[in-house]
C-alpha atoms as one frame of an Amber mdcrd trajectory, in Angstrom:
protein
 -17.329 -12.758 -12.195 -19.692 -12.701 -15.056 -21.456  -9.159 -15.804 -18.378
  -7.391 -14.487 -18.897  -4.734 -11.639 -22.502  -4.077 -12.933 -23.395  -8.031
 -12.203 -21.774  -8.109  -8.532 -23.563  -4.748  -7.838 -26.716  -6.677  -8.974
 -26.110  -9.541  -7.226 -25.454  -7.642  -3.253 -27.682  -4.224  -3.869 -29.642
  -6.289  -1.329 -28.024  -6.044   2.394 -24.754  -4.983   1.463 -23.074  -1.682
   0.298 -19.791  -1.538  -1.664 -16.715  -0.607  -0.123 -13.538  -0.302  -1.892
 -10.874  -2.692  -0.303  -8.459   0.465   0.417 -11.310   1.116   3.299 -10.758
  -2.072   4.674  -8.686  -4.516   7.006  -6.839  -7.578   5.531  -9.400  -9.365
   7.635 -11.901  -7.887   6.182 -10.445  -9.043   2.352  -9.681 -12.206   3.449
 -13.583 -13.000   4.638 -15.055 -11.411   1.523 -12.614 -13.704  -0.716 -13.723
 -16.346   1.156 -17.401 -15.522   1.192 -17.119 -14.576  -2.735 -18.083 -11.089
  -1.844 -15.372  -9.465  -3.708 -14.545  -8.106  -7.408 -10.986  -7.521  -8.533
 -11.089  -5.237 -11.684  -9.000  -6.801 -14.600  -7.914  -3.546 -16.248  -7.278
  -1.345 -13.069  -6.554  -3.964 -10.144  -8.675  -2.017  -8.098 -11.231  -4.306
  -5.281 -14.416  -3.721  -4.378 -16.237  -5.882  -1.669 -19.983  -5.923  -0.686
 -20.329  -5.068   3.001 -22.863  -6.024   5.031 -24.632  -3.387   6.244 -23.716
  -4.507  10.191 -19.995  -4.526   9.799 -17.902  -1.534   9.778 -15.232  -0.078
   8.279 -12.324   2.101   9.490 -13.556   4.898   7.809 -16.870   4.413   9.122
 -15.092   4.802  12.708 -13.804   8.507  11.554 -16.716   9.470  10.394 -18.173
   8.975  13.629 -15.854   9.875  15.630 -15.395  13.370  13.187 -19.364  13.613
  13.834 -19.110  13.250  17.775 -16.738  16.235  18.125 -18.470  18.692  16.438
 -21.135  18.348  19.238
């Protein structure tokens, strides 16, 4: 992707958050390839994938779940 992480931060600040793909199901990494919604570091093979806001991931679920049992 041209403009490296900087340019596919640009292009999703809108809607989307980034998630690294450790936070999220194959599923997940499969749609965002598909969608183009996902940047693969060169030097450090590490993924990043813009999220729409709507979808979750699992960690998303802990934190929630972490939040409802302190009540």
């Amino acid at each position: 992707m041209s403009g490296g992480i900087w340019g596919f931060m640009k292009k999703f600040v809108d809607g989307h958050r980034i998630v690294s793909t450790g936070d999220l199901t194959l599923f997940q990494i499969a749609e965002a390839r598909k969608e183009g919604r996902i940047f693969i570091d060169n030097e450090t093979g590490l993924g990043w994938v813009a999220l729409p806001w709507e979808l979750t991931a699992a960690k998303d679920k802990q934190r929630e779940s972490d939040l409802s049992n302190r009540k």
